[in-house]
C-alpha positions as CSV (number, residue, x, y, z in Angstrom):
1,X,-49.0,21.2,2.3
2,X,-51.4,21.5,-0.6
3,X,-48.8,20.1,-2.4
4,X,-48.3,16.7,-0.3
5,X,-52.2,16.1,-1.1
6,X,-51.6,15.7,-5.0
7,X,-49.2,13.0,-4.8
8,X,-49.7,9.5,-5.6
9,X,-49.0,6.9,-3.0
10,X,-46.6,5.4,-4.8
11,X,-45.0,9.1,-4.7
12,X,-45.8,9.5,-1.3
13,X,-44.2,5.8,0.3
14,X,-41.4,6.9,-1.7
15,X,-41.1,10.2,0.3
16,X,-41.7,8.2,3.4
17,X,-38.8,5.6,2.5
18,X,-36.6,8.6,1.7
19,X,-37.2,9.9,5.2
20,X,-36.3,7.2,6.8
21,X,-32.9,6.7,5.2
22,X,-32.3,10.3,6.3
23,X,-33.0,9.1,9.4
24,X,-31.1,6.6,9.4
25,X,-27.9,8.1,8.0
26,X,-28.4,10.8,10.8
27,X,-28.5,8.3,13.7
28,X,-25.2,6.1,11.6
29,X,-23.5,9.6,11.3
30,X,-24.1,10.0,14.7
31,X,-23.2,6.5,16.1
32,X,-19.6,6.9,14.0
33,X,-18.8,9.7,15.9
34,X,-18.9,8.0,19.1
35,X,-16.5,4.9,18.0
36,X,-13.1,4.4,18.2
37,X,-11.3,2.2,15.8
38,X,-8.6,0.0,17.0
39,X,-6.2,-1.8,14.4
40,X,-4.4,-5.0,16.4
41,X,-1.4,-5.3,13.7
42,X,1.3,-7.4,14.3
43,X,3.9,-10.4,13.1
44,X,3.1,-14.1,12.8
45,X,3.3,-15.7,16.6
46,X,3.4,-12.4,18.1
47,X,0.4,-13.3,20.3
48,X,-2.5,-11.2,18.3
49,X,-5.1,-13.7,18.7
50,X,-4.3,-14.1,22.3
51,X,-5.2,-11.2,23.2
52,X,-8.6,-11.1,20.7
53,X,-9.2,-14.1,23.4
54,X,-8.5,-12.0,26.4
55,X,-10.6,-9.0,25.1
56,X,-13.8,-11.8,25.1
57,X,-12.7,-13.1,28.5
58,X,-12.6,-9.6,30.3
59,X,-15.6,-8.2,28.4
60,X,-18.0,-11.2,29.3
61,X,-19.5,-13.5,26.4
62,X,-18.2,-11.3,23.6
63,X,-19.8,-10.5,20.0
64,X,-23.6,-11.5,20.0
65,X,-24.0,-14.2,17.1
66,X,-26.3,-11.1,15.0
67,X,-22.5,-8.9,15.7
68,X,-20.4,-11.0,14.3
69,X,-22.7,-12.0,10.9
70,X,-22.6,-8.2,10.9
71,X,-18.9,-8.5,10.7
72,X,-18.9,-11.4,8.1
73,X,-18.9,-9.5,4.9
74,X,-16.4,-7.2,6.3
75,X,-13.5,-9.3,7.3
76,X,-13.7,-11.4,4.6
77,X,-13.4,-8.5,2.6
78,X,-10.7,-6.9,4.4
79,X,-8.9,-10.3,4.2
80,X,-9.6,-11.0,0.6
81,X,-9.0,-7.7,-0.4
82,X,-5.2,-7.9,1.5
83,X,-4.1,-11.5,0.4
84,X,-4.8,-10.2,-3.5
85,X,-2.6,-7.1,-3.0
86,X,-0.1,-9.2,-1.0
87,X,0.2,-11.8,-3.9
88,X,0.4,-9.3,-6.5
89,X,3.2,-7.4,-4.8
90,X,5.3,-10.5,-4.2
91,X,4.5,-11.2,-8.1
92,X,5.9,-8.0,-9.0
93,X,9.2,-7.7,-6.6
94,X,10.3,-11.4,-7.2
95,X,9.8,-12.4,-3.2
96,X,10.0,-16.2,-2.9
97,X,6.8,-18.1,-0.9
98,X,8.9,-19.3,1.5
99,X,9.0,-19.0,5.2
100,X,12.5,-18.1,7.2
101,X,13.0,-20.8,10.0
102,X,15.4,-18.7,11.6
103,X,14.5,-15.2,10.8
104,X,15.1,-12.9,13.7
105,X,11.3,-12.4,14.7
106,X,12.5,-9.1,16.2
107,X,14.1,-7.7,13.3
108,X,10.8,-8.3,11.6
109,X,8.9,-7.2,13.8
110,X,10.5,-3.8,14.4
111,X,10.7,-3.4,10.1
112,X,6.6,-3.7,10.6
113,X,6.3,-0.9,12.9
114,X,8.4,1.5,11.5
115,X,6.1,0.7,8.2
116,X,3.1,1.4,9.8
117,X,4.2,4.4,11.6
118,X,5.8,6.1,8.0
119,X,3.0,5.1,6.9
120,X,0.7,7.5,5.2
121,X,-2.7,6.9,6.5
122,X,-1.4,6.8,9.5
123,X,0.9,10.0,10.1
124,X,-2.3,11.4,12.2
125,X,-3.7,8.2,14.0
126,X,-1.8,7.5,17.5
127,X,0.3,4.9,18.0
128,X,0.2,2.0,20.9
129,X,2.9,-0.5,20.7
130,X,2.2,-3.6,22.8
131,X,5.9,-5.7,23.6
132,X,4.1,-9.5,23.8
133,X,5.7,-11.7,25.7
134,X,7.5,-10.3,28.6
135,X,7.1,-13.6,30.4
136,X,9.5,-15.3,27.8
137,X,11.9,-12.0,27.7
138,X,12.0,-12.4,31.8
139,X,12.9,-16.1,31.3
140,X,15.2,-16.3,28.6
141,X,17.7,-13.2,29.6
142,X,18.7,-15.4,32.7
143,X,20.9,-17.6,30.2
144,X,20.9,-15.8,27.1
145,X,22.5,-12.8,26.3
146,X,20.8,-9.8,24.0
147,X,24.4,-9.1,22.5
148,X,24.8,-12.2,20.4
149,X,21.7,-11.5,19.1
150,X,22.4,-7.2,19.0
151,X,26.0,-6.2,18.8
152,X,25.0,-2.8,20.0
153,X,23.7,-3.8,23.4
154,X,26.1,-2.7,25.6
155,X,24.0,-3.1,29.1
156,X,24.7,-5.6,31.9
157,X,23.5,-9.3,31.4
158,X,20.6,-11.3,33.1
159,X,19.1,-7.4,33.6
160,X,15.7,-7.7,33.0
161,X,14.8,-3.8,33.2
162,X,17.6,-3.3,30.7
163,X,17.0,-5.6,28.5
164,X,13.4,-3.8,28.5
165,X,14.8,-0.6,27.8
166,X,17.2,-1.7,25.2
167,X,14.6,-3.4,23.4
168,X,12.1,-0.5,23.6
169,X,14.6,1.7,22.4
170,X,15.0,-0.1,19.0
171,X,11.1,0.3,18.5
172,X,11.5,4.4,19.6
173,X,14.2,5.0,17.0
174,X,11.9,3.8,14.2
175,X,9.7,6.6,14.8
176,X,11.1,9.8,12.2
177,X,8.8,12.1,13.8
178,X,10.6,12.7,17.1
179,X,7.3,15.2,17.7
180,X,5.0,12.0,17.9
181,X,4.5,9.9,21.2
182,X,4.5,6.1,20.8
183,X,2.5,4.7,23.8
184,X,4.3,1.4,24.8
185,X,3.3,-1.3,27.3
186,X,4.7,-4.8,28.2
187,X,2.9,-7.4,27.8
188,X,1.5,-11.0,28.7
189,X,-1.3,-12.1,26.5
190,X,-1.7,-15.2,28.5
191,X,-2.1,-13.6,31.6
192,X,-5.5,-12.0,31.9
193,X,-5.1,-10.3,34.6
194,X,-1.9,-8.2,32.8
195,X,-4.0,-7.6,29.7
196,X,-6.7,-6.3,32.2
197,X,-4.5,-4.0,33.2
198,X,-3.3,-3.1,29.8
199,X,-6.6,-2.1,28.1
200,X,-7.4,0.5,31.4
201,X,-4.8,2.0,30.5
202,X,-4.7,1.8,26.6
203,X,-8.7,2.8,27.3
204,X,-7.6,5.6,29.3
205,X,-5.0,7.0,26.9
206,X,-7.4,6.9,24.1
207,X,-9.5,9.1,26.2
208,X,-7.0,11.8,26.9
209,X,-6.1,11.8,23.8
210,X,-9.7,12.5,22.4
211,X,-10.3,15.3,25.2
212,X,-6.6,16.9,23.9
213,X,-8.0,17.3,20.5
214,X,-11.1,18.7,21.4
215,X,-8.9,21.2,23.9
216,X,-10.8,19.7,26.6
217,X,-8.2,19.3,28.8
């Protein structure tokens, strides 16, 4: 104490300022602990901004205007940050800026998963993979037929559950690590209702898998 009384109070706001950021990191250290970080990954036109949309509609009027300037500086980071790297490595490898009319979306889409899932930084994180547009999947496989587009398909046609399966399947056997569960839903980003459904679940997963690691359950 007798020591506080000699300082300056230039030296003693200083203290007081240095206390507070203790304070402060405490209470950040504290909040980080309690959030969950979801990446939405996903190909172009597979419906990821569809369900950003839904998110706002089921969870009322969304990100306060002070939120999202919070988030400003961040995404464009983030996005700046990923289009350099991106434009780099297609400078390096040779890869053509030029867009596939008729690539096979699925093809891509599955090359994208198993990426993410070999992926270092993610070997530990879990994985739920969301199958968009079950709607057009339920449509189209009344007059289309999955073996012209997958020679290995050997199911019945207009089957909607195999087709499901099938399709599923091809995601499962990107996965090298046979030990690690790949949560999977169907989806409909247009329908709210569906996606309602969806995030209970995908909420509910998240939370069993948080108890398992802290061997509460």
């Amino acid at each position: 104490m007798a020591g506080c009384c000699c300082l300056s109070a230039e030296e003693k706001e200083s203290q007081r300022i240095s206390a507070e950021i203790e304070r402060q990191l405490r209470r950040d250290k504290k909040d980080a602990r309690r959030e969950l970080k979801l990446l939405l990954l996903g190909t172009g036109e597979s419906g990821k901004s569809t369900f950003i949309k839904q998110m706002r509609i089921i969870h009322g009027s969304g990100y306060s205007d002070e939120d999202r300037k919070g988030f400003t500086k961040l995404v464009y980071q983030n996005i700046f940050t990923a289009m350099q790297a991106m434009i780099r490595a297609m400078d390096t490898l040779r890869i053509q800026y030029v867009c596939e009319q008729n690539k096979n979306r699925m093809e891509e889409s599955k090359a994208l998963f198993k990426t993410i899932i070999t992926y270092p930084w993610f070997l530990n994180s879990s994985v739920i993979l969301f199958l968009n547009k079950k709607d057009l999947l339920e449509e189209k496989i009344m007059y289309s037929h999955l073996i012209s587009y997958f020679p290995e398909y050997t199911g019945p046609k207009q089957d909607v559950k195999a087709a499901r399966d099938f399709i599923l399947k091809l995601y499962q056997d990107q996965n090298p690590d046979k030990e690690k569960v790949i949560y999977s839903h169907f989806t409909c980003a247009t329908d709210t209702e569906n996606i309602r459904f969806v995030f209970a679940a995908v909420k509910d997963t998240i939370l069993q898998l948080n108890l398992r690691e802290f061997n509460l359950v």
